[in-house]
N, C-alpha and C positions, 0 to 999 in steps of 0.2 A: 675873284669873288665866286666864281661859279666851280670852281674847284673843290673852296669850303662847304658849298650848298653839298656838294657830291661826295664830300668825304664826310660829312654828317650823316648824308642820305644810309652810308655803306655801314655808320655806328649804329644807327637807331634799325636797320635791316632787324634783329633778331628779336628785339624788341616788339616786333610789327606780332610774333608768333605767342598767342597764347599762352600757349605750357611751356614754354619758356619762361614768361611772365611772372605766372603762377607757380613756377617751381623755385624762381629766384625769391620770392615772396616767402615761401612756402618755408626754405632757408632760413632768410634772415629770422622770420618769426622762431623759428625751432632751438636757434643760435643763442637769441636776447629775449625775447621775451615771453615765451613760455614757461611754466612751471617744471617743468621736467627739460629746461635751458643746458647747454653744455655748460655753461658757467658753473649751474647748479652742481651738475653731477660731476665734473673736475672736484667744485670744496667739497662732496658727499664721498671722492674718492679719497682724499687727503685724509678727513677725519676717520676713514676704516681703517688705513691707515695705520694712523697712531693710534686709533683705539687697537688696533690687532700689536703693533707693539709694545704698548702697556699692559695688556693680555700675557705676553712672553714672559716680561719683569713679575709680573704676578707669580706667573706659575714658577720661575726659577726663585721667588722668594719665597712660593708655600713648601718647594721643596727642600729649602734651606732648614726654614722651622719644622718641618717634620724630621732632618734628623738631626736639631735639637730636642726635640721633645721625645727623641729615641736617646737620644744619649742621656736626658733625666729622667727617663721613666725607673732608672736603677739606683737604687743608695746610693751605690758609689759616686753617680754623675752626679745626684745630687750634692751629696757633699763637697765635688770637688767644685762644685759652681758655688756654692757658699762660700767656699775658703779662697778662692780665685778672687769674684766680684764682691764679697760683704767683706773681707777677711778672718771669717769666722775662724774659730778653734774649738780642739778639745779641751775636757777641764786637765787641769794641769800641763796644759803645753803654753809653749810663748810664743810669738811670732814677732820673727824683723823683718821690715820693709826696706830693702836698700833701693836704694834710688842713688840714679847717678847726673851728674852734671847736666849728661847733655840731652836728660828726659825729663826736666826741672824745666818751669816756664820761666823766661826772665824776667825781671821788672822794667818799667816802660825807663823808670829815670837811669838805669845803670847803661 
């Protein structure tokens, strides 16, 4: 029994110290329950994050449409995005669309 009492005694030793006390204290609070919590600033790092990666995507897709809108700034690109995506033409021309089997959507019963 007297052993326990002494090997308690030797736990609670640092305990006995102040700033020890108040630094472990001082800790926990900074840890959990502060405003400015590492918890906090962990999710506040994650969300810069993805926001600084979605930033990336941004800017690789305004540069994408900037040299689309360099390529229809001219008649020509114009035209050819007409007759690409509307299938537009001139008067008196014809156009055929070949399409082949295997860029044909199937039907769900066959």
């Amino acid at each position: 029994m007297v052993d326990f009492i002494n090997k308690n005694k030797r736990f609670f030793k640092p305990f006995k110290n102040a700033f020890f006390v108040i630094s472990i204290i001082f800790a926990i609070w900074m840890l959990f329950f502060d405003t400015n919590s590492w918890f906090i600033h962990n999710e506040l790092n994650n969300d810069i994050k993805a926001l600084e990666e979605e930033k990336e995507y941004y800017k690789k897709e305004i540069e994408k449409d900037k040299k689309e809108i360099k390529k229809l700034s001219s008649d020509k690109g114009v035209e050819k995005y007409g007759r690409e995506k509307y299938h537009m033409k001139k008067k008196d021309e014809e156009i055929y669309l070949i399409e082949y089997e295997d860029s044909l959507k199937k039907k769900k019963n066959e």
